[in-house]
C-alpha positions in Angstrom: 7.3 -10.5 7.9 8.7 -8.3 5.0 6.8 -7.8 2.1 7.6 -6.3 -1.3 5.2 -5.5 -4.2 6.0 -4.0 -7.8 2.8 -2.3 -8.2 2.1 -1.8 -12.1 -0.5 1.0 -13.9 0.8 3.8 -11.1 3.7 6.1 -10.9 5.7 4.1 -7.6 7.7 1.6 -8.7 7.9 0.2 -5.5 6.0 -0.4 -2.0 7.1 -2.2 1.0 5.7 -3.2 4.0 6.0 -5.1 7.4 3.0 -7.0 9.1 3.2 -8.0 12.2 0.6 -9.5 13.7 -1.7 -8.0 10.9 -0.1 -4.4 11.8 1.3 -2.4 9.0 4.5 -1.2 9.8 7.6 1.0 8.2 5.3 1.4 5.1 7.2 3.4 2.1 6.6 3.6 -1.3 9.7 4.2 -4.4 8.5 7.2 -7.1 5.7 8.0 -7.2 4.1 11.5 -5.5 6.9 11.6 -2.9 5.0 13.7 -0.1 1.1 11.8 -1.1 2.7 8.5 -0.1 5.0 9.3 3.1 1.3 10.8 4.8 0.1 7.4 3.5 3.0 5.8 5.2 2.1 7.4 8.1 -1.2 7.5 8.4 -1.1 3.6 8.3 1.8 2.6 10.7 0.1 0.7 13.2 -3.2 0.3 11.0 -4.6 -3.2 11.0 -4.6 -4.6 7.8 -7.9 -5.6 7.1 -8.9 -1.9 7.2 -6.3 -0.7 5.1 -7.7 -2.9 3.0 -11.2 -1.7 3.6 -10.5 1.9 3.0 -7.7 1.6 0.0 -9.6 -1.0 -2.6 -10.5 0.7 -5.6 -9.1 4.0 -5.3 -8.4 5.4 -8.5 -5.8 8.2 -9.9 -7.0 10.0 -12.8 -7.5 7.6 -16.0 -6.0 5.1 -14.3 -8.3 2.2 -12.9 -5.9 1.7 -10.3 -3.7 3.9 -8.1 -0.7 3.4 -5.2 -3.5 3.2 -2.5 -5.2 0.7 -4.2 -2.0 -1.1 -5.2 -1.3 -0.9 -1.7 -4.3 -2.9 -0.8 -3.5 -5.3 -3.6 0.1 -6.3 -1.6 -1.8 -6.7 1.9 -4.3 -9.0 0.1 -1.1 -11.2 -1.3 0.3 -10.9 2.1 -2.9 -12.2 4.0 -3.5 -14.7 1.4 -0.6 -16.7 2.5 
């Protein structure tokens, strides 16, 4: 399934996603630090969810209480939700 997040409090306006069977797959993120978030991309293709989820939560950037990692782990806790 296709999911599609508007992440707020980080510099991507953008992040979407497919799961398949719990698999993140054809990850990419809009803005933000262009070259940051295609390794992210990458680095989680395949990645089961759950762990994504495990490693990303509460990652900070800067000032920011949040970041696109984090944001990232936010939309794959929507997505597993239901």
């Amino acid at each position: 399934m296709h999911y599609t997040l508007y992440p707020k409090g980080v510099c991507s306006s953008r992040i979407e996603l497919d799961l398949i069977d719990n698999k993140i797959h054809n990850l990419t993120y809009t803005g933000g630090c262009n070259g940051n978030l295609k390794a992210l991309g990458a680095l989680c293709e395949g990645m089961d969810a759950h762990e994504v989820i495990h490693r990303l939560s509460g990652i900070t950037c800067g000032p920011n209480s949040t970041s696109c990692s984090d944001q990232l782990a936010t939309l794959l806790k929507q997505a597993m939700e239901g």
